[in-house]
C-alpha atoms as an extended CHARMM CRD file, in Angstrom:
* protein
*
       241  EXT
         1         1  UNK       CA              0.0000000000        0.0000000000        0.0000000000  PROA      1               0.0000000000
         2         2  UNK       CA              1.1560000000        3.2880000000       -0.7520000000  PROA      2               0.0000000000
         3         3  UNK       CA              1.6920000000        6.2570000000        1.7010000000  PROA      3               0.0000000000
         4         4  UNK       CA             -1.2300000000        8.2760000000        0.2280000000  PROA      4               0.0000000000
         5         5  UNK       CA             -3.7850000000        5.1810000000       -0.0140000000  PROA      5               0.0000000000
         6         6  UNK       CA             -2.4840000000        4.6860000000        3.5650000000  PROA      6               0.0000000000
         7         7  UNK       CA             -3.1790000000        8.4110000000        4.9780000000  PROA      7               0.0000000000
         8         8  UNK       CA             -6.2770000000        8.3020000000        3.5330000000  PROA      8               0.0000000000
         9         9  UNK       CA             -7.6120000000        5.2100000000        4.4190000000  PROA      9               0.0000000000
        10        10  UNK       CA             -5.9980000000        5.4360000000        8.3470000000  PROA      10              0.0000000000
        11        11  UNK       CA             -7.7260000000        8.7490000000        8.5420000000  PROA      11              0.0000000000
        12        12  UNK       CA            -11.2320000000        7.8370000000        7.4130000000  PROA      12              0.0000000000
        13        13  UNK       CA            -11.4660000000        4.9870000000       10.4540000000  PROA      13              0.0000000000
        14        14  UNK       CA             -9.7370000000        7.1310000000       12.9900000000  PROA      14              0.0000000000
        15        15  UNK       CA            -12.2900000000       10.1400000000       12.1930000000  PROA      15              0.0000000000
        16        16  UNK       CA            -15.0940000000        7.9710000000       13.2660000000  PROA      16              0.0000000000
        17        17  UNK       CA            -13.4800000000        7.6400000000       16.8730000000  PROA      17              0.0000000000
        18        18  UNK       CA            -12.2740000000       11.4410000000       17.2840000000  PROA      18              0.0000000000
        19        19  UNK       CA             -8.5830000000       10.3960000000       16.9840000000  PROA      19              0.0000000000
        20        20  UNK       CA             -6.9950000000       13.0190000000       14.3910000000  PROA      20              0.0000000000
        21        21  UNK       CA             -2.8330000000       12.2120000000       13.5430000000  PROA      21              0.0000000000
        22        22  UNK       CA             -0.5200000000       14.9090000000       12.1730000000  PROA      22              0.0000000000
        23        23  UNK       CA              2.0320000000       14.0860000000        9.2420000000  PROA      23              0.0000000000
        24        24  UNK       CA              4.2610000000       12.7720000000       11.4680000000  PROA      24              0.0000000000
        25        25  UNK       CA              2.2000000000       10.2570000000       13.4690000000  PROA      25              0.0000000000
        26        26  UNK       CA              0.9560000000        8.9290000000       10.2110000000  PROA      26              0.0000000000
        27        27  UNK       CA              4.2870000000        7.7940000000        8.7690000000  PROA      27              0.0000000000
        28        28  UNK       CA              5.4510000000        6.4650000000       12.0490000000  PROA      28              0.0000000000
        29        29  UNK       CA              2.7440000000        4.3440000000       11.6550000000  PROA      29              0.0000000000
        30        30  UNK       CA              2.8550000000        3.8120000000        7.7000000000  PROA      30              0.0000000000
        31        31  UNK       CA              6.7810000000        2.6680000000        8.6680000000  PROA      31              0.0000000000
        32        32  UNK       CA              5.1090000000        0.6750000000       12.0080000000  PROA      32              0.0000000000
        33        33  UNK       CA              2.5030000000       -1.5560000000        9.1570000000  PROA      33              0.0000000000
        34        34  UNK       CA              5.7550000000       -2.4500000000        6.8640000000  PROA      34              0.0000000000
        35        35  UNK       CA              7.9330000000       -3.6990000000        9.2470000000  PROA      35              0.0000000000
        36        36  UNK       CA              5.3600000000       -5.9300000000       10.6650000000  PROA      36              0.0000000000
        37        37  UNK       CA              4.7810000000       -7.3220000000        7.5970000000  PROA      37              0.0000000000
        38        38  UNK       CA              8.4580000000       -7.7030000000        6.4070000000  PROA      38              0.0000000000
        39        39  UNK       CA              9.1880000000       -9.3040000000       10.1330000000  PROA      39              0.0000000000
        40        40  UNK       CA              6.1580000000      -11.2110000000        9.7140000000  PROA      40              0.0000000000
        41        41  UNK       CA              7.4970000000      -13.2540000000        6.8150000000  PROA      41              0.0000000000
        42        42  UNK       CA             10.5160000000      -14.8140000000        9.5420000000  PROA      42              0.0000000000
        43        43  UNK       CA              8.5240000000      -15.2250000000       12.9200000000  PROA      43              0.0000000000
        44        44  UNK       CA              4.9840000000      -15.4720000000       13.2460000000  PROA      44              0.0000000000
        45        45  UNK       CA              3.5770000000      -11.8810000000       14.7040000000  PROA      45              0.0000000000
        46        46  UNK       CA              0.3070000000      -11.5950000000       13.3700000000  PROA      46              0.0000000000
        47        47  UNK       CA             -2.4490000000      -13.6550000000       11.0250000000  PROA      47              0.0000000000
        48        48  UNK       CA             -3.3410000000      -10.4770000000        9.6610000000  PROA      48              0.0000000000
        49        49  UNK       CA             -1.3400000000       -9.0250000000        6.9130000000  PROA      49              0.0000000000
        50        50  UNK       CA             -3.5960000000       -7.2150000000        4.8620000000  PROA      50              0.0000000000
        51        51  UNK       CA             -2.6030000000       -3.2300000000        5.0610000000  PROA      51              0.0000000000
        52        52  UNK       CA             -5.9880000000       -2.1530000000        5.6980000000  PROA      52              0.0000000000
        53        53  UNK       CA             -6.9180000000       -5.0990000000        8.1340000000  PROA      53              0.0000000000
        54        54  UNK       CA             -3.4250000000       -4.0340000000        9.8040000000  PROA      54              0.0000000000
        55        55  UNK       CA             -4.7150000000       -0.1850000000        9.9400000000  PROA      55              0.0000000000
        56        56  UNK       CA             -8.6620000000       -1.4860000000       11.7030000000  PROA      56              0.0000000000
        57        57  UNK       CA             -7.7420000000       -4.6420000000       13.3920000000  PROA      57              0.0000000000
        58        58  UNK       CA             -4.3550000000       -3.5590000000       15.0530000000  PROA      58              0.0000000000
        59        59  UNK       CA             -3.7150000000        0.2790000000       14.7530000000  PROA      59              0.0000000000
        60        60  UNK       CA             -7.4320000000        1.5980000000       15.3200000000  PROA      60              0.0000000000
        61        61  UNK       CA             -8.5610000000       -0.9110000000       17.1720000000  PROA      61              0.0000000000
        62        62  UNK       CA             -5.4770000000       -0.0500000000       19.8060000000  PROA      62              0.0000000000
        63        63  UNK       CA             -6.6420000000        3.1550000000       19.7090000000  PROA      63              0.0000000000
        64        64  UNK       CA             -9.8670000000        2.9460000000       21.1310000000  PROA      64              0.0000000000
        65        65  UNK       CA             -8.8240000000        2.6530000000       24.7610000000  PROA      65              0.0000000000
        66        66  UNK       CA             -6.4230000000        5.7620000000       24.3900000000  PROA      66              0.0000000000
        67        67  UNK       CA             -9.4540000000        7.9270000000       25.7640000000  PROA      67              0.0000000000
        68        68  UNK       CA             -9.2900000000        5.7450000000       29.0530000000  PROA      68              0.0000000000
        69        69  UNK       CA             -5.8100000000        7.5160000000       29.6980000000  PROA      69              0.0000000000
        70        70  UNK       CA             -4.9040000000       10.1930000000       31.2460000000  PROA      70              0.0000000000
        71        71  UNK       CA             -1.8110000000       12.7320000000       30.8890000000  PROA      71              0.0000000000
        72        72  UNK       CA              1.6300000000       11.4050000000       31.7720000000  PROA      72              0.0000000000
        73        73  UNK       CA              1.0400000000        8.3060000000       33.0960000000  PROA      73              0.0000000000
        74        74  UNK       CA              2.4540000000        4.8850000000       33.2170000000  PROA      74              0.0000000000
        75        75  UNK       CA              0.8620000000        2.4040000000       31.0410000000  PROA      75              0.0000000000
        76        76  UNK       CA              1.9410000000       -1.4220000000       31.4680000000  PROA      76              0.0000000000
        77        77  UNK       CA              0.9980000000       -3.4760000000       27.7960000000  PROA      77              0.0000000000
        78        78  UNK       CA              1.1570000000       -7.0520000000       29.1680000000  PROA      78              0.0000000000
        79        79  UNK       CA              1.3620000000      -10.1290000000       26.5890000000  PROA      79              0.0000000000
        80        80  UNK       CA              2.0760000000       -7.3490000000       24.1020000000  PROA      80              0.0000000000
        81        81  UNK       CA              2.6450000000       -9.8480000000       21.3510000000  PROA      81              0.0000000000
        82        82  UNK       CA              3.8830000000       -7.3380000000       17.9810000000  PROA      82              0.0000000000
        83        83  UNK       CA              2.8550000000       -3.8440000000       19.9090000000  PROA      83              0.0000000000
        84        84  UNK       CA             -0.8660000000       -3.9820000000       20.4330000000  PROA      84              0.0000000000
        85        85  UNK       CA             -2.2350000000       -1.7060000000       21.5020000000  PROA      85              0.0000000000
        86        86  UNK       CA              0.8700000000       -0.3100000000       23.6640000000  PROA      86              0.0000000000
        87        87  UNK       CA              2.6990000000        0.8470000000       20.2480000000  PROA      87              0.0000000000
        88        88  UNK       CA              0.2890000000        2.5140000000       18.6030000000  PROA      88              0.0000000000
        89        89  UNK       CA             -0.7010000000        4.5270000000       21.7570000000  PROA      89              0.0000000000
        90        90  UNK       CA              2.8030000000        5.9740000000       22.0180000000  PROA      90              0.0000000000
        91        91  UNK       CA              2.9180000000        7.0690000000       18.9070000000  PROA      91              0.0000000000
        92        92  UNK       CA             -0.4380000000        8.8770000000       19.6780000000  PROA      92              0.0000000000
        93        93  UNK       CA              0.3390000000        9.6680000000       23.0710000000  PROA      93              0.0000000000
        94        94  UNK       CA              3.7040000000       11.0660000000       23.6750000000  PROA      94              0.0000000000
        95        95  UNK       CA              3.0000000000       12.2500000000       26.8770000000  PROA      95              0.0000000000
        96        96  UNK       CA              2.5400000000        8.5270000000       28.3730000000  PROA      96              0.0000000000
        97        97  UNK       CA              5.0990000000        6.2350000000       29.0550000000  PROA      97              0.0000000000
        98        98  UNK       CA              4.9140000000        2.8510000000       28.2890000000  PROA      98              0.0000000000
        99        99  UNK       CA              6.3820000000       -0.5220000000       29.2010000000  PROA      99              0.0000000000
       100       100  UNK       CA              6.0560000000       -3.4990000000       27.0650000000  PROA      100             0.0000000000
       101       101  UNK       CA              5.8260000000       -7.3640000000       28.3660000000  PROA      101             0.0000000000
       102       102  UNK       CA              6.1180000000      -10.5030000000       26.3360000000  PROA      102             0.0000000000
       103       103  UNK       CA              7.3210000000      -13.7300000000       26.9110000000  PROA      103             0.0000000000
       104       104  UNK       CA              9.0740000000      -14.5780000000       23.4740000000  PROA      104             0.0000000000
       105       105  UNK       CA             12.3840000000      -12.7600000000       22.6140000000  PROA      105             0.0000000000
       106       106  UNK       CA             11.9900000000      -12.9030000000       19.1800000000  PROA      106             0.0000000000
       107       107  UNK       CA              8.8060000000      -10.6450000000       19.7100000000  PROA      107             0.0000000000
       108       108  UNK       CA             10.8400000000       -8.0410000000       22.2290000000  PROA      108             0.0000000000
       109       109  UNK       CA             13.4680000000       -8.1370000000       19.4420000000  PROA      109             0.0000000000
       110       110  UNK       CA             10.7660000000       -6.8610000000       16.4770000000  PROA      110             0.0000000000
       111       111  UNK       CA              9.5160000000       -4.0510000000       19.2740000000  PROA      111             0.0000000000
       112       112  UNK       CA             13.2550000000       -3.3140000000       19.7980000000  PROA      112             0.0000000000
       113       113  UNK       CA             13.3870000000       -3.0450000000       15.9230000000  PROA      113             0.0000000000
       114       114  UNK       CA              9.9800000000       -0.9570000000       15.6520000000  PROA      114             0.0000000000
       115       115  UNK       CA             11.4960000000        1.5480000000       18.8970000000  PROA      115             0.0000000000
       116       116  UNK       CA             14.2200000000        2.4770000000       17.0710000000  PROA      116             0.0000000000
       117       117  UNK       CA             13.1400000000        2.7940000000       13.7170000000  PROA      117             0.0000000000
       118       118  UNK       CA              9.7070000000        4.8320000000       14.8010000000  PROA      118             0.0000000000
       119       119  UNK       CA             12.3240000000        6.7660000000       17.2210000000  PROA      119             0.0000000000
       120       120  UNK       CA              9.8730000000        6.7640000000       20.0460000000  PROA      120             0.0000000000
       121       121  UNK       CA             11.0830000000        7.9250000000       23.5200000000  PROA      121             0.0000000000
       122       122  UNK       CA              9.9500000000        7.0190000000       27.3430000000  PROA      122             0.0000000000
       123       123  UNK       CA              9.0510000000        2.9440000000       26.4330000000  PROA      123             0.0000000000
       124       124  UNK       CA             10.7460000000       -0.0330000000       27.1450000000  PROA      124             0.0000000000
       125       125  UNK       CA             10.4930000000       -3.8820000000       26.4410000000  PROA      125             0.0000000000
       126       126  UNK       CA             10.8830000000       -6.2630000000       28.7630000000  PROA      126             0.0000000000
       127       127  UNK       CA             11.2490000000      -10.4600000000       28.3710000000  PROA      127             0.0000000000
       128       128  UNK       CA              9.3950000000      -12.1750000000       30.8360000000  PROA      128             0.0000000000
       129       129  UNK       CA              5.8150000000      -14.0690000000       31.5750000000  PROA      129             0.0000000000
       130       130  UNK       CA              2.8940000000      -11.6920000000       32.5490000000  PROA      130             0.0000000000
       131       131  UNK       CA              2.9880000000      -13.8790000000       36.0270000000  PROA      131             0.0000000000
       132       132  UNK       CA              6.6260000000      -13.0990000000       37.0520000000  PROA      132             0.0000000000
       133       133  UNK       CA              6.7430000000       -8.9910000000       35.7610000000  PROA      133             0.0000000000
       134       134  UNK       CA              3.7600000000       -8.7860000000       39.3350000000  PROA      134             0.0000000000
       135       135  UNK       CA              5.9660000000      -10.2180000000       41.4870000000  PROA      135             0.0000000000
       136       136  UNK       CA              9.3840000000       -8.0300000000       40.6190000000  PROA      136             0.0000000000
       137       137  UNK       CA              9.5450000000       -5.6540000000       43.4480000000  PROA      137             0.0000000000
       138       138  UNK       CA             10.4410000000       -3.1210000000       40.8620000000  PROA      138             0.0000000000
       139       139  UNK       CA              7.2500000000       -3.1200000000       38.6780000000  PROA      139             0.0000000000
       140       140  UNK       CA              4.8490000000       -3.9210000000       41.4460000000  PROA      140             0.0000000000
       141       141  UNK       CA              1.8070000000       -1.8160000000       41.8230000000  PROA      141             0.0000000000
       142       142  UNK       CA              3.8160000000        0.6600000000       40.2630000000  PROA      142             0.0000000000
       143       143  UNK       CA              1.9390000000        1.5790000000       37.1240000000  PROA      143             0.0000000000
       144       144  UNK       CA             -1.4280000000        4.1880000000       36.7120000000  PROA      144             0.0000000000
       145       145  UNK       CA             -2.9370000000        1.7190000000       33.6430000000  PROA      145             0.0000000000
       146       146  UNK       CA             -2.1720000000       -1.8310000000       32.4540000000  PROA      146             0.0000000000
       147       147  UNK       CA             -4.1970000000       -3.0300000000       29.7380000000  PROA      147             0.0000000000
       148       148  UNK       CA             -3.9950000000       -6.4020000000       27.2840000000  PROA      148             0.0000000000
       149       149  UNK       CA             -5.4430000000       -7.4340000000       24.1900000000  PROA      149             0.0000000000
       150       150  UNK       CA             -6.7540000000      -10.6830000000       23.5730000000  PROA      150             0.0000000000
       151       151  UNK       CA             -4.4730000000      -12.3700000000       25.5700000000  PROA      151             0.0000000000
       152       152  UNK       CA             -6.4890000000      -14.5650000000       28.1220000000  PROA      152             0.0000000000
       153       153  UNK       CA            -10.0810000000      -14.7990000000       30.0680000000  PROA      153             0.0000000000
       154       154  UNK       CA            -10.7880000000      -12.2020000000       32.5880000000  PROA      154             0.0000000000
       155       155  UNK       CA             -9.9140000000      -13.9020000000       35.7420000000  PROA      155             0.0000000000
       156       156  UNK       CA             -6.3280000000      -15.1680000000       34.2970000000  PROA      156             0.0000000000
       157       157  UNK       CA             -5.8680000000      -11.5720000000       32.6670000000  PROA      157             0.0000000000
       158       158  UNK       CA             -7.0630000000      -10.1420000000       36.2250000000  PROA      158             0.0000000000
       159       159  UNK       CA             -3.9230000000      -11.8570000000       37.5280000000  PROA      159             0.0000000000
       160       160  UNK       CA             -1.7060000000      -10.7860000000       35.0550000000  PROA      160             0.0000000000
       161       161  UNK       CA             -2.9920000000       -7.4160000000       35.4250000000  PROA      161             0.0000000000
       162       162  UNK       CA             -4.1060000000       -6.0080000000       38.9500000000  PROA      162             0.0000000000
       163       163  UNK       CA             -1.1080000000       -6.7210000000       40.7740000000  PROA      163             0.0000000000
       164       164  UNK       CA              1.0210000000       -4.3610000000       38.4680000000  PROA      164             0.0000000000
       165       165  UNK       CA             -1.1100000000       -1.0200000000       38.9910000000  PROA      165             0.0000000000
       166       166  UNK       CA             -1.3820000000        1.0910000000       42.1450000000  PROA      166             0.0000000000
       167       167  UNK       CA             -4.6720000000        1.4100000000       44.1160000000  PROA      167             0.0000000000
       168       168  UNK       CA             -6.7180000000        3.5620000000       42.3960000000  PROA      168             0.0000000000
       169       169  UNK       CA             -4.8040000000        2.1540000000       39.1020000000  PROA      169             0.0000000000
       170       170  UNK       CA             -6.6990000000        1.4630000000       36.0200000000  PROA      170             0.0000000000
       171       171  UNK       CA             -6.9810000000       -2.0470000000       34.0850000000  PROA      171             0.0000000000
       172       172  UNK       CA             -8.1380000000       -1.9650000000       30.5770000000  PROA      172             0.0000000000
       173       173  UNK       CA             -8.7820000000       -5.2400000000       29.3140000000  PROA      173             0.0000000000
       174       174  UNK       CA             -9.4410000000       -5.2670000000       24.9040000000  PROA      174             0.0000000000
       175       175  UNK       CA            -12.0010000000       -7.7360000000       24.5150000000  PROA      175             0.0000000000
       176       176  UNK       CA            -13.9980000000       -9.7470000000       21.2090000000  PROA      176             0.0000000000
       177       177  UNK       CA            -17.6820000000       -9.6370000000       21.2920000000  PROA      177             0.0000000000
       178       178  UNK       CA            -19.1040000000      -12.9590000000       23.8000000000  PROA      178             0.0000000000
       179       179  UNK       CA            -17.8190000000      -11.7180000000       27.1310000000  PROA      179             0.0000000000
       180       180  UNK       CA            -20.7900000000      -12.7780000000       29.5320000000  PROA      180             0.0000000000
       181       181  UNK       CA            -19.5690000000      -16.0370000000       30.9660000000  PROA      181             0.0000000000
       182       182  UNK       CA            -15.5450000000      -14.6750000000       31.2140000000  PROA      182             0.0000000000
       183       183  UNK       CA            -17.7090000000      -11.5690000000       33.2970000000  PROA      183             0.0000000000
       184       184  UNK       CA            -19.4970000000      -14.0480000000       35.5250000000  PROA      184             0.0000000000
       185       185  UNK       CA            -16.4850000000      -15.9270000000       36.2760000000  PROA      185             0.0000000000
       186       186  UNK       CA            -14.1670000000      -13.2640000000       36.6530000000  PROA      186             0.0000000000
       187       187  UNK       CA            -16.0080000000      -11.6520000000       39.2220000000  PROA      187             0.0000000000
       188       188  UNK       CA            -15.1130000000      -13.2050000000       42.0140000000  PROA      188             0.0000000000
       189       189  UNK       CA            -10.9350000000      -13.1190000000       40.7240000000  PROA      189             0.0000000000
       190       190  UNK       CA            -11.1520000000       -9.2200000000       40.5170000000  PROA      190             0.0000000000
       191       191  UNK       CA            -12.2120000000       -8.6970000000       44.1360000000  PROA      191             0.0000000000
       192       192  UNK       CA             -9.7840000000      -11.1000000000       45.6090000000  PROA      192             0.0000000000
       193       193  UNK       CA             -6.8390000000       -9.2260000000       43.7180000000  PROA      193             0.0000000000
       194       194  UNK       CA             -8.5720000000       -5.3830000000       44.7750000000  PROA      194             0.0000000000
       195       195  UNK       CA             -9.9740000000       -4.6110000000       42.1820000000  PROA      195             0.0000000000
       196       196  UNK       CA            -13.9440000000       -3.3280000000       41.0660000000  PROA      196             0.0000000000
       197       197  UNK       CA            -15.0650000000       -3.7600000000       37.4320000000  PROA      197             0.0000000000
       198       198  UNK       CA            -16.3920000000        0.4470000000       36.9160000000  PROA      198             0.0000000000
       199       199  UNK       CA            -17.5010000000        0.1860000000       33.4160000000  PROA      199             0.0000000000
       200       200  UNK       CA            -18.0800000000       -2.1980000000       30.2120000000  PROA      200             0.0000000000
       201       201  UNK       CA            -17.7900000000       -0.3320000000       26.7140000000  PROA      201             0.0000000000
       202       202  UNK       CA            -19.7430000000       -2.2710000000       23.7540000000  PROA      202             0.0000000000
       203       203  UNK       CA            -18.7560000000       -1.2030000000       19.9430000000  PROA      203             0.0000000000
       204       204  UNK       CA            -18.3480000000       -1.7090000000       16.7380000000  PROA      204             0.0000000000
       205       205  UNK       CA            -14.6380000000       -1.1550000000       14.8440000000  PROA      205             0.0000000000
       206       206  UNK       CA            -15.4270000000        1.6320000000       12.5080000000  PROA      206             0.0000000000
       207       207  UNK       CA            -16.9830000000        0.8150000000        9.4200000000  PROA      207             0.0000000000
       208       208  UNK       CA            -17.3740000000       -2.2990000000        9.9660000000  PROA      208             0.0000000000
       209       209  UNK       CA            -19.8540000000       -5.4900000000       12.0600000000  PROA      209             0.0000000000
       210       210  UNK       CA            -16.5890000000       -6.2380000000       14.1780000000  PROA      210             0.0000000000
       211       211  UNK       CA            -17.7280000000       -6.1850000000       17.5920000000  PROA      211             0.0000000000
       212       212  UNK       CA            -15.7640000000       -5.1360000000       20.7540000000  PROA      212             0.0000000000
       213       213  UNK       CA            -15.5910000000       -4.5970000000       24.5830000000  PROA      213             0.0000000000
       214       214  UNK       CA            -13.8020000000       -2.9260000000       26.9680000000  PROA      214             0.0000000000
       215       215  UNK       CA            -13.7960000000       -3.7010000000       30.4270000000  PROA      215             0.0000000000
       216       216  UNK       CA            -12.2760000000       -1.3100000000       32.7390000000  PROA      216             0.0000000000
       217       217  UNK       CA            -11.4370000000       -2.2890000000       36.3200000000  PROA      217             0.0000000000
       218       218  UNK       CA            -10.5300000000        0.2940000000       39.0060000000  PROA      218             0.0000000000
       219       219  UNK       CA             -8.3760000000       -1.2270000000       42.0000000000  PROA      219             0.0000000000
       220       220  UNK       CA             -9.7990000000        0.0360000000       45.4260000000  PROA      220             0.0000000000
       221       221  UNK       CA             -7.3930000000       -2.6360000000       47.6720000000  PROA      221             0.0000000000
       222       222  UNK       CA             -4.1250000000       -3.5750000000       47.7130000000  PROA      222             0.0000000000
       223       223  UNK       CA             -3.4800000000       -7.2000000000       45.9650000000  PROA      223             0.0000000000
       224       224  UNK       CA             -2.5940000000      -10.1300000000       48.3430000000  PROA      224             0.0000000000
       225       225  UNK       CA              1.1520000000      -10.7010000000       48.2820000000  PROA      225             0.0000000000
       226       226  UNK       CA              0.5950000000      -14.2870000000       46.8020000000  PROA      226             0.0000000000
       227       227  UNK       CA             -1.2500000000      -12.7670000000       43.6570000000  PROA      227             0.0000000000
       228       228  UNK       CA             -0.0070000000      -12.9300000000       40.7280000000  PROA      228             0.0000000000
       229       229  UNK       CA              0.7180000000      -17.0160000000       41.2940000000  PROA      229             0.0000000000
       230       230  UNK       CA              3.8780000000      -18.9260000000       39.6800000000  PROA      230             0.0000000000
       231       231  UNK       CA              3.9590000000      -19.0150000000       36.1000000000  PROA      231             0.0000000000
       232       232  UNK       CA              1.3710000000      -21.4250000000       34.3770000000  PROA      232             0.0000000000
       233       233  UNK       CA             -0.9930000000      -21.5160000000       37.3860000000  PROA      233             0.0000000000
       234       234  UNK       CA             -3.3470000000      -18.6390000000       36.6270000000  PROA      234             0.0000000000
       235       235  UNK       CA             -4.4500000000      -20.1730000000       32.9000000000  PROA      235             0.0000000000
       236       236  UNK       CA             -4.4040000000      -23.8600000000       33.7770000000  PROA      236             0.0000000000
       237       237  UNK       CA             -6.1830000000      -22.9120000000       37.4810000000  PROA      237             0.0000000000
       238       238  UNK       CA             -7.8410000000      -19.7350000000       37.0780000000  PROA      238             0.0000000000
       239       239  UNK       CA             -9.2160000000      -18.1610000000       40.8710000000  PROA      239             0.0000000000
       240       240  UNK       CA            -12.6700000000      -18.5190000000       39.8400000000  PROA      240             0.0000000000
       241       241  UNK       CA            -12.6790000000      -22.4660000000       40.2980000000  PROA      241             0.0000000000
């Protein structure tokens, strides 16, 4: 796709959500789209590699939570997989800081890749399993948001994702459209780890019958000290059961 198809075509979708990029913003993302698909043909980041599914399904899509966040602060993108949504709200957000998790180092090495090229300040990557980055005494309850897309059901991703923020912290969890039964049984997870679920966002992607939700969770108590659990145990043995 070419940079003018792209402008046009990023700017139509991101209209519909109130999101407006300047000249800059759009070729950090135009570069963003071609190195995932050149990276995509070695290691598996994404089974979408059409340039305009790229621009709804990973760069606006990301995008819709970016109204959840507020000026300056800390956002933790856990299970980041090839930047979504964390990437695509730094280049939108400048103002935030962002840390980036995954567990494969071939992923962190693509983000490393992206970083540089996109020359984006105030974000990091970091290799290591969404269980292990709540116990490190350095990233504990230290962050204002942590958010995920697609990356687990809501009591696992509760686990992953409480014990990182500070009370009064934010968790924004990117959902697909049937989230009923992960609600019901995630319930009782997101009190034990101090958190309240304060609001459940239904939509449609622009343009499109692509359904999503966001769930945000505010955390009112501190999380026990045995939360998040070792590695493994929250998706084989989620808190709910």
């Amino acid at each position: 796709m070419e940079m003018i198809e792209f402008k046009e075509k990023i700017n139509k979708y991101l209209e519909k959500i109130q999101i407006i990029l300047n000249e800059e913003q759009i070729k950090q993302f135009y570069k963003y789209m071609n190195l995932l698909i050149k990276w995509n043909e070695k290691i598996n980041l994404t089974s979408i590699t059409d340039p305009e599914e790229i621009i709804l399904k990973h760069f606006v899509d990301s995008l819709t939570i970016e109204k959840y966040i507020s000026k300056g602060e800390k956002v933790i993108d856990i299970g980041t997989g090839a930047g979504f949504p964390g990437i695509p709200l730094k280049i939108y957000r400048n103002d935030i800081k962002i840390t980036l998790v995954d567990s494969l180092n071939k992923r962190i090495n693509f983000l490393d890749e992206v970083i540089r090229e996109l020359e984006l300040g105030d974000i990091e990557t970091i290799h290591t399993r969404a269980e292990d980055i709540g116990k490190n005494i350095k990233y504990r309850e230290t962050f204002d948001v942590a958010t995920s897309r697609a990356v687990a059901n809501l009591s696992t991703l509760s686990e992953y994702l409480l014990p990182t923020i500070k009370i009064n912290g934010k968790v924004i969890c990117m959902k697909g459209s049937d989230i009923e039964e992960e609600l019901a049984k995630g319930k009782k997870a997101i009190e034990i780890l101090g958190g309240t679920i304060e609001k459940i966002e239904k939509f449609n992607l622009p343009n499109s019958d692509i359904k999503r939700n966001i769930i945000y969770l505010k955390k009112i108590n501190k999380t026990p000290g045995k939360y998040p659990r070792k590695a493994g145990t929250p998706s084989k043995s989620p808190i709910n059961n």
